[in-house]
N, C-alpha and C positions, 0 to 999 in steps of 0.2 A: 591286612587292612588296605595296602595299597590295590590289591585288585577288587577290592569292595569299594573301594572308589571310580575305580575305572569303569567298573560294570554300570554302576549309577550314571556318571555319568554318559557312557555309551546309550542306555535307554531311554535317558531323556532326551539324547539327540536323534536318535531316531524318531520317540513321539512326536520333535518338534517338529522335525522332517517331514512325518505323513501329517503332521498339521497343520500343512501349506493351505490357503487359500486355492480350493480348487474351482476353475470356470466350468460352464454348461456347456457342450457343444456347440449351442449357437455362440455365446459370448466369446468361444475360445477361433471360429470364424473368422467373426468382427474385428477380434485382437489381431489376428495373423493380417485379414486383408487392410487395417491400418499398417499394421509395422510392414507389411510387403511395401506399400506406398511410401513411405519416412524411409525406407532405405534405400529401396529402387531413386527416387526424389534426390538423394545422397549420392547415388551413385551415378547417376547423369549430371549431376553438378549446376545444369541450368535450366531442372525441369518445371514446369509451373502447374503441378498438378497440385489442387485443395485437398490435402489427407481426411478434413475435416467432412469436407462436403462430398468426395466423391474416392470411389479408389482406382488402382494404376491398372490399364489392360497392358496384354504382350500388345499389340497394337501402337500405343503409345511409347514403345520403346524402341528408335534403330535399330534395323535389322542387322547393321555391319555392327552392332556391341554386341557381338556375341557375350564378352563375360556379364555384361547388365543380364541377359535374358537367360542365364544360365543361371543366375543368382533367382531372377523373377521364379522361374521352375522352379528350385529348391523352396521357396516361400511358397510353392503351391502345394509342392508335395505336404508340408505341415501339416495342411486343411483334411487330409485324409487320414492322419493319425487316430488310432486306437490306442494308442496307450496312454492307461491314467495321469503317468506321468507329465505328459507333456502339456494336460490340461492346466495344469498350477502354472499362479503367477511366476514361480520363482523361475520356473522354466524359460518363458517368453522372457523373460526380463535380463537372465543371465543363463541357463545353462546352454541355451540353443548357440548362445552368441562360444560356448568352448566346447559345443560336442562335434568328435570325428565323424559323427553320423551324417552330420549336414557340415562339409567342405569349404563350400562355396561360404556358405553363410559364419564362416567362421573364419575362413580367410578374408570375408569383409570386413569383421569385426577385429584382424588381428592388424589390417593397415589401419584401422583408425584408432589405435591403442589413444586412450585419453580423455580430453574431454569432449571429444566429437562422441566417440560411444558412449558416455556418459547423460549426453544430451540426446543421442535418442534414443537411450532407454528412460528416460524422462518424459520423453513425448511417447513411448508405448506403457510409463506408468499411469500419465494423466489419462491414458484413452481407455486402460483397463477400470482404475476409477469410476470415468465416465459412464460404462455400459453398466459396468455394476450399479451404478447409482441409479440411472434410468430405470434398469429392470425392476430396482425394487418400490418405486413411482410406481411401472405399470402394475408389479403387483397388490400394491394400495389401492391403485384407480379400480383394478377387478371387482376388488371386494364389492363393489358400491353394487345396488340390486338395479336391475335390466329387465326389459320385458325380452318374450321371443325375439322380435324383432330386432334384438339389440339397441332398443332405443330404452330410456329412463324413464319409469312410471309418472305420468302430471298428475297423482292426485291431489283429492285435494287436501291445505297444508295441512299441518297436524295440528293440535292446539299447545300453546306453552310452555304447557306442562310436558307434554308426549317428547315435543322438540329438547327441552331441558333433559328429560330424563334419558333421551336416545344418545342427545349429547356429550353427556356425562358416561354413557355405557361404551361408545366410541372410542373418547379419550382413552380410559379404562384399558379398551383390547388394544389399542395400536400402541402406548404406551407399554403394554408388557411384552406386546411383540416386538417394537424395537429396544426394548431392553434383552428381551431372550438374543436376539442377532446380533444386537450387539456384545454379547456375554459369550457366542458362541465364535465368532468371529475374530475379536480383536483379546481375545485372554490372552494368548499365549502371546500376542504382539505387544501389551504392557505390563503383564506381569510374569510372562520368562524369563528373561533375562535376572528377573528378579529372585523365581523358584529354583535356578539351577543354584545361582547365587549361595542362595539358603543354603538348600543342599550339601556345596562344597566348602562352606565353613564348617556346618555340622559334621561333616564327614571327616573333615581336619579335625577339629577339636577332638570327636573321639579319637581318630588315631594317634594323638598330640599324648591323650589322656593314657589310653594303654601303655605308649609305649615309655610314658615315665612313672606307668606301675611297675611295668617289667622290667625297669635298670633299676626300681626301687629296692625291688624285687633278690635282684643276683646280689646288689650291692649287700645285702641284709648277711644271703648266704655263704659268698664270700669272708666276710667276716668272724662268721661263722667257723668255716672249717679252718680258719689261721689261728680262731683267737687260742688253741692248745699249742700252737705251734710256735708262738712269738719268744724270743729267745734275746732279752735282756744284756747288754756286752755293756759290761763299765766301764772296760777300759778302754783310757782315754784315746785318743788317735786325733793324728792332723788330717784335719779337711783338707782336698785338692783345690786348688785357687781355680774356680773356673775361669778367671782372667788372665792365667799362666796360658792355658788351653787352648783361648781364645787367641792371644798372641804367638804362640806358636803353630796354630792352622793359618793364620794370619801369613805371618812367614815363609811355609811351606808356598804358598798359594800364590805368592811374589813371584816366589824362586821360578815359580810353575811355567808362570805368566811371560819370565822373564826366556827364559828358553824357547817357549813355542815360539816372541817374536823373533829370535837370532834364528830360530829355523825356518819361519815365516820368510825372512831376509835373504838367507842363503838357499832357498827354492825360487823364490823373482830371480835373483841373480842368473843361476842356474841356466833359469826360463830366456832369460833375454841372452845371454854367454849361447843356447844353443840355435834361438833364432838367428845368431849374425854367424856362427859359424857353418848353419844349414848349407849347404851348395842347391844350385837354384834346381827346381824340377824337372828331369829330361822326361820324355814321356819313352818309354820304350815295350816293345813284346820279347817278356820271354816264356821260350817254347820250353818245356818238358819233352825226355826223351821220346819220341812216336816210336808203334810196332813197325818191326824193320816194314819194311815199303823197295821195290822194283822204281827206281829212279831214273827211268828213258824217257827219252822226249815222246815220244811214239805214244807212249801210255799216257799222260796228262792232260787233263782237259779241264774246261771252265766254266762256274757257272756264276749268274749276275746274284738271285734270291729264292731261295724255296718258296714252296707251297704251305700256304699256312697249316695246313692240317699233316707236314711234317714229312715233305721227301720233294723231289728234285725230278722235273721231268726231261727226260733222254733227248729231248728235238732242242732244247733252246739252249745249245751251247753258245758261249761268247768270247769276246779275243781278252787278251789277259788285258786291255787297259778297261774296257767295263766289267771283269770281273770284280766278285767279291767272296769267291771259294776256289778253293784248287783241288781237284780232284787227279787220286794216281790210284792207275788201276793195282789191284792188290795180290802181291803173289802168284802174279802172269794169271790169274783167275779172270777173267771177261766180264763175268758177271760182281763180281767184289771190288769196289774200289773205298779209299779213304779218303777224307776230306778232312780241310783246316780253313780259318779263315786267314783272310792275304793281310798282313801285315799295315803296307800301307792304307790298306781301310778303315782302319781302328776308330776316327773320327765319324766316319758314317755310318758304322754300323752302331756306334753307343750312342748319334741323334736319334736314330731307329729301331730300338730294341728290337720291337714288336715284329720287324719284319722278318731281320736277320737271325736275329740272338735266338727267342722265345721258342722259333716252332721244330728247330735241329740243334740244342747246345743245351747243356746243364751248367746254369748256374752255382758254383759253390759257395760264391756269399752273394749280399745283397748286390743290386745294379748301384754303379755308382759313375756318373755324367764325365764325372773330371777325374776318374783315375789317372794316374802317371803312366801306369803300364797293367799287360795283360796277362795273366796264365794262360797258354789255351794248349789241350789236348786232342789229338785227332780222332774222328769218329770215324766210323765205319757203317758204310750204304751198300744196298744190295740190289742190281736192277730184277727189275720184275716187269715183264712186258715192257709198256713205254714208261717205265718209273722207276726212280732211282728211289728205294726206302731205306729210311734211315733203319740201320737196325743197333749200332752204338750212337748215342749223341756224341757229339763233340763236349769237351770242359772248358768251363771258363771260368777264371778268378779274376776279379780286382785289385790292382794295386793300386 
């Protein structure tokens, strides 16, 4: 039943939906180049352009506001739309102002969250109104009979009777025609709200209705299958005091209560006994054993920062006070050497991850600004032409 509710009402939201009030190309224009004007107007803040009488060129807008004149563009692009959709009121009025389609025009609409957008999609409701109401004036005025020329026949008048009776056939059509537009138009504006209405009580009630047939229902047959089963006991018995039970969950639940907080108590304690007994934070590195390594002065050399894309070039060695790597050649091999970073660095290389850390070292847990101290493992590089590649990273831990 509940999804025979849902469907109902999904279908009439949809009917209502494609029952928007849709404009004619020209009116949906007029709509755009007023609301271009009331926003652009908005968004120069001191423009004194008449939306009423006239509408906003690019011309009229500073050229150094590029965002005004970006916004003007997207109100232009509108005017070119094909799709049905964006002819309906509901569109101009609210969806333009939250569709990703149009940006500009929706990041205008989300600075003036309020009642500044409020007000002027009130000044783009009155102007839709407006044209609507116009066009169907001109289409009244049409009807009236015209020669070629476009000008109105001067015959001569009619007589009393003719004029009564033309009078009375007038009233007649244009009476049932603005009852049919108005029938076709505003129903669903005054009495939907009212038919979904309908709908969704009736929809309740029967589901209301089955579903206290069907407990009526088990209740019957339930019954049923017990009533052979029922087994009469005469003898007597004491009832359980349910206020025994009660007072003793009562009890337990104190006891319960009373525990957590002495443990509650002796954890703060704990907590504060281990922050005064903490010794203050030295910051220090400690190393992990490295692969044995050739320890001559001869062999060690220095470099300041690799290359972001992950190796050390051969020319731009440095003296050990700007370094920030120590490199020892490996295994009397020429071409092999290992690398670590220098101790006393530790603050500058964790301002600068990115330089140092990121492009030759493996992180094993997260970065973290203010460790106390460092793991760090030595890597191992291999020259290739004028480049040192890393072919082991270095490791590094946080403490």
């Amino acid at each position: 039943m509940k999804k025979i509710v849902m469907m109902i009402v999904i279908l009439l939201t949809t009917f209502l939906a494609n029952a928007q009030v849709q404009l004619s190309q020209e009116q949906f224009k007029k709509v755009v180049d007023n609301m271009t004007c009331v926003c652009i107007n908005e968004a120069l803040g001191n423009s004194a352009v008449d939306c009423e009488k006239t509408t906003i060129q690019e011309n009229d807008i500073p050229k150094a506001d590029t965002k005004t004149l970006d916004l003007y563009k997207e109100f232009q692009k509108l005017k070119t739309s094909n799709n049905n959709k964006e002819f309906s009121v509901i569109f101009l009025t609210n969806d333009v102002f939250n569709s990703s389609k149009y940006e500009k025009i929706k990041a205008f609409a989300k600075k003036r969250e309020g009642v500044e957008i409020k007000n002027i999609i009130q000044k783009i409701n009155d102007k839709i109104t407006s044209i609507t109401s116009e066009n169907y004036a001109v289409s009244n005025n049409d009807s009236q009979t015209s020669d070629p020329s476009g000008q109105l026949h001067n015959s001569d008048p009619p007589s009393q009777v003719e004029q009564e009776t033309a009078s009375a056939y007038t009233e007649n059509i244009n009476t049932e025609t603005k009852t049919a537009n108005h029938s076709i138009r505003n129903f669903m504006t005054d009495y939907g709200f009212s038919f979904i209405l309908f709908i969704l009580i009736a929809a309740h009630f029967i589901y209301l209705k089955q579903r206290n047939f069907a407990t009526k229902k088990q209740l019957e047959s339930m019954l049923k299958d017990n009533e052979g089963k029922r087994v009469f006991n005469t003898t007597p018995y004491s009832p359980i005091s349910s206020n025994k039970q009660n007072i003793v969950s009562e009890d337990s639940l104190n006891i319960l209560k009373s525990k957590i907080r002495d443990l509650e108590d002796k954890i703060k304690g704990l907590e504060i006994q281990s922050k005064n007994d903490a010794p203050n934070p030295v910051i220090a590195i400690t190393e992990v054993p490295k692969t044995p390594i050739v320890q001559q002065d001869d062999k060690i050399f220095y470099k300041h920062a690799p290359h972001e894309s992950g190796y050390f070039d051969t020319e731009d060695d440095v003296s050990l006070g700007d370094a920030v790597f120590k490199f020892t050649i490996y295994n009397n091999n020429p071409n092999l050497a290992s690398f670590e970073i220098i101790k006393e660095k530790k603050k500058l290389i964790l301002d600068y991850p990115n330089k140092y850390i990121k492009p030759v070292c493996e992180e094993l847990n997260a970065l973290n600004q203010s460790a106390n101290s460092l793991v760090i493992t030595s890597g191992i590089v291999e020259k290739r032409s004028n480049q040192w590649i890393v072919k082991t990273k270095a490791k590094i831990k946080y403490e």
